[in-house]
C-alpha positions in Angstrom: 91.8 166.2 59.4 88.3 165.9 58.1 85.9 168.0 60.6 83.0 165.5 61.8 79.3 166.7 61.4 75.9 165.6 61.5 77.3 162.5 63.1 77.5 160.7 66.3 80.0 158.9 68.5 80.0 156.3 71.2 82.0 154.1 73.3 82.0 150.9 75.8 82.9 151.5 79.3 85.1 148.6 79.0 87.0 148.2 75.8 88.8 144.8 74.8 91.8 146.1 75.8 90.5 146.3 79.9 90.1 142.7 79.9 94.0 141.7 79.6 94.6 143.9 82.4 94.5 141.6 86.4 93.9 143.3 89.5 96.7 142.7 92.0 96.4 143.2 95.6 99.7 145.4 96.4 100.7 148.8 96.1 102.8 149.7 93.6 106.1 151.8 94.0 107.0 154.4 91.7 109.7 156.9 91.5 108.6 160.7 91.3 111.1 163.1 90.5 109.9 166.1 92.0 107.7 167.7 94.2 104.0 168.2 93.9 103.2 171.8 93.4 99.9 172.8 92.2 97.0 170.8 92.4 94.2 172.5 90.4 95.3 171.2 86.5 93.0 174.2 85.5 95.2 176.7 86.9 99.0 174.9 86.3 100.9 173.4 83.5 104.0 171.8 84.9 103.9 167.5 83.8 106.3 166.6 86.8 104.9 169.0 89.8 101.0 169.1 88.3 99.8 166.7 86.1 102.0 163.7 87.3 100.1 163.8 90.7 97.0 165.5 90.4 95.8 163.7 87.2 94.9 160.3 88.4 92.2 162.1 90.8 90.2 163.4 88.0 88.5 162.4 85.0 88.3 164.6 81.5 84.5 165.0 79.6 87.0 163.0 76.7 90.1 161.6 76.4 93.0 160.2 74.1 92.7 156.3 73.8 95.8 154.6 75.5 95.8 151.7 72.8 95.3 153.9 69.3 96.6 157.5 70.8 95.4 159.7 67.8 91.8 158.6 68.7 89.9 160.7 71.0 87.0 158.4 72.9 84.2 158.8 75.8 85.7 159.4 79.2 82.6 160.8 81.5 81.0 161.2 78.0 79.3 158.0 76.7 78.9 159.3 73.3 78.5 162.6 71.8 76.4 164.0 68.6 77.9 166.9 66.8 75.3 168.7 64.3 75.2 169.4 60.9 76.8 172.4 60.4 79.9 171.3 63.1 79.1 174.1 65.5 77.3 172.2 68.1 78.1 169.2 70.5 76.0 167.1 72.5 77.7 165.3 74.9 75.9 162.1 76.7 76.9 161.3 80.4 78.3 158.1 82.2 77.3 157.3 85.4 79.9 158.4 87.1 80.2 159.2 91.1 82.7 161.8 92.6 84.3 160.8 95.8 81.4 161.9 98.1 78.8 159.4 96.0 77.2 162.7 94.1 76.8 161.7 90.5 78.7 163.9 88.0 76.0 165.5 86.2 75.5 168.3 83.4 75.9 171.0 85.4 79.5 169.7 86.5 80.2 169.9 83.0 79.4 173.2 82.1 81.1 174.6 85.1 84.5 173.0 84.8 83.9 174.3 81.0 83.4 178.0 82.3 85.8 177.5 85.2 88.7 176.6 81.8 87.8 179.9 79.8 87.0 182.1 83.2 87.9 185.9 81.7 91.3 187.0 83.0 91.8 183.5 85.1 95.5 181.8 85.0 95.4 179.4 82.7 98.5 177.8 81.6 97.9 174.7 79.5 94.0 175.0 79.8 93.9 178.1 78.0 93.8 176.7 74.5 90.0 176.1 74.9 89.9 180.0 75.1 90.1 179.5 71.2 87.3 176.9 70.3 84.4 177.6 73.6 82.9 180.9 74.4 82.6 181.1 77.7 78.9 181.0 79.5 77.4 179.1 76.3 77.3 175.3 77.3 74.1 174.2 78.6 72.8 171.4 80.2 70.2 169.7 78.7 69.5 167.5 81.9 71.3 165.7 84.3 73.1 163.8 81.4 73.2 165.5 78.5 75.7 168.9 77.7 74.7 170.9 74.7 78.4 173.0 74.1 78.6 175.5 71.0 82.0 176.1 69.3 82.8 179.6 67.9 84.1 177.5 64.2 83.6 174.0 63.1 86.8 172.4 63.6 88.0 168.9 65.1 90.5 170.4 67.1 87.9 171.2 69.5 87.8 167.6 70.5 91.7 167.1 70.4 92.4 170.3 73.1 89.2 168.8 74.9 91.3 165.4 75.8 94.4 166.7 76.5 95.2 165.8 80.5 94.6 169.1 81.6 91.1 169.6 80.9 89.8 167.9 84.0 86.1 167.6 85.3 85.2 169.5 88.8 82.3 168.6 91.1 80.5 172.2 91.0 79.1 171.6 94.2 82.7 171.2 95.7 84.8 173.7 94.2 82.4 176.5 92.9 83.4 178.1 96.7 87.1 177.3 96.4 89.7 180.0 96.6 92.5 179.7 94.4 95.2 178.9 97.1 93.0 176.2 98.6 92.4 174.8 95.3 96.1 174.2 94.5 96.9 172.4 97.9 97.0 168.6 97.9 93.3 167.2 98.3 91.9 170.2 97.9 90.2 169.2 94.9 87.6 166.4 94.5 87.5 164.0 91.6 85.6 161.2 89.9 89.0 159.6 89.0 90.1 155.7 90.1 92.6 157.3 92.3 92.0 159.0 96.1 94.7 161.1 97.5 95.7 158.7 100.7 98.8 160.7 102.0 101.5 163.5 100.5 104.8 163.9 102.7 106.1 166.6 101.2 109.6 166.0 99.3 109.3 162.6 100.1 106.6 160.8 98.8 103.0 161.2 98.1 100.3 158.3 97.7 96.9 157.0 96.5 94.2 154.3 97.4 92.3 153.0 95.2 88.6 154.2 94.4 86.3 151.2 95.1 83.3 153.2 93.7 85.2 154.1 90.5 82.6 153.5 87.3 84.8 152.2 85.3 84.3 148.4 85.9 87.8 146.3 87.1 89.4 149.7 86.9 92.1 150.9 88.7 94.6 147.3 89.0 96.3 147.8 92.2 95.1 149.2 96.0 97.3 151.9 95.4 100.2 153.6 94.0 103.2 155.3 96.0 105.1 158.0 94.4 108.9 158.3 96.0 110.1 161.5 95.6 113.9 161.3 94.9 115.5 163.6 92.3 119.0 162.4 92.8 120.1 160.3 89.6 122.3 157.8 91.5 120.4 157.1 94.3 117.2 157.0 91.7 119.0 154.1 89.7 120.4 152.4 93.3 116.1 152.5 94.3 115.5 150.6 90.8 118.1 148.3 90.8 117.1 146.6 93.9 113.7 146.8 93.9 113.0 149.4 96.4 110.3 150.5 93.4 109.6 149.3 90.4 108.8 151.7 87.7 108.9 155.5 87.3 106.8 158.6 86.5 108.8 159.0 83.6 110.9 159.0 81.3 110.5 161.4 79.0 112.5 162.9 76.0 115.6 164.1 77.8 114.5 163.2 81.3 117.3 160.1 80.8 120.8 160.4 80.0 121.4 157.1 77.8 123.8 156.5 80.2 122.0 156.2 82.9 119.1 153.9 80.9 122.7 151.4 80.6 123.4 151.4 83.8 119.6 150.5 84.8 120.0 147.8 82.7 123.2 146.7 84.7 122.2 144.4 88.2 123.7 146.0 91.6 127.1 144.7 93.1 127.0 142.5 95.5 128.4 143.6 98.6 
């Protein structure tokens, strides 16, 4: 991969692809198959327990695009300019709210950045940017604008940068945040199109959606309603007759083919 410099990127708010999405006035029910864990994607790796039910509350600075997945575009970041010598990036700001209708600003940025690479912190999946940003050397410009040095030119940078983990923190919300109260459910504010309505632990946990989200027609439903079950059987008996309609997975090896046949098979009447 060619390392960018002395160039700039930008992207819409609303891509082509947005438009073929309609908003539907329901809730949608989803299986999840286990139990939310930790909360704070900073501190926690685990996809089912972590990033499965804390990620839709949160926004990342950039982020993978859903429709051409090896392309990293603007998430809170509008654009970005990375200088000649590939050591330096300046990223430009949306105007985004978090939940409390605070706009995200620079110095979010650079906090959730040092918050990532804080010295001797647990950081599971997050710790990758350990490799590419020196901790304490972002800056903002102003309100909108993030100046971050790299320690090597290198596009990877951008790649770690838009994995799911890296989320953006309001500073002014979580800067006084111990650990434990950052891992418990809604402990945590976010910018993202989904709020955190109710968690019934090992049996379902739910979101509304954000009517102040910046992301224009964004999110398509009033909300989404994970149902915990980790049995199999009663898992395909909940998809076969509609008690929900999609799942948090699967994944590579979270299906036996087997059981993908038998969810193509109706229920017996009975």
């Amino acid at each position: 991969m060619v390392v960018p410099t002395g160039e700039s990127f930008a992207y819409p708010l609303s891509p082509d692809w947005v438009s073929k999405g309609k908003y539907q006035s329901f809730v949608l029910q989803l299986v999840g198959r286990t139990n939310p864990g930790l909360w704070d994607m900073h501190y926690a790796g685990h996809l089912t327990a972590t990033a499965v039910p804390a990620g839709p509350l949160h926004n990342t600075l950039v982020e993978f695009n859903p429709v051409s997945p090896t392309e990293v575009i603007g998430d809170l970041a509008a654009s970005w300019d990375v200088s000649q010598d590939g050591m330096t990036y300046t990223f430009h700001l949306r105007d985004a709210q978090w939940w409390d209708g605070k706009p995200v600003i620079a110095d979010d940025i650079v906090f959730s950045l040092d918050r990532i690479t804080l010295p001797d912190a647990i950081r599971t999946r997050t710790a990758a940017l350990r490799g590419f940003y020196e901790y304490q050397t972002a800056q903002a410009v102003d309100a909108k604008t993030v100046e971050v040095p790299i320690k090597f030119p290198t596009p990877l940078f951008l790649l770690n940068l838009a994995t799911e983990y890296m989320k953006m923190y309001p500073k002014h919300a979580t800067e006084n945040l111990s650990q434990d109260e950052a891992n418990r459910a809604g402990g945590l504010m976010g910018s993202g199109p989904w709020k955190l309505k109710e968690f019934k632990p090992q049996i379902s946990f739910e979101y509304e959606r954000n009517t102040n989200y910046f992301k224009p027609n964004r999110p398509y439903f009033d909300g989404l309603k994970f149902n915990i079950i980790p049995d199999m059987s009663r898992l395909v008996s909940a998809l076969q007759v509609g008690q929900v309609v999609t799942t948090d997975l699967p994944v590579i090896g979270s299906y036996r083919p087997e059981t993908m046949f038998e969810l193509r098979q109706k229920p017996k009447a009975g």
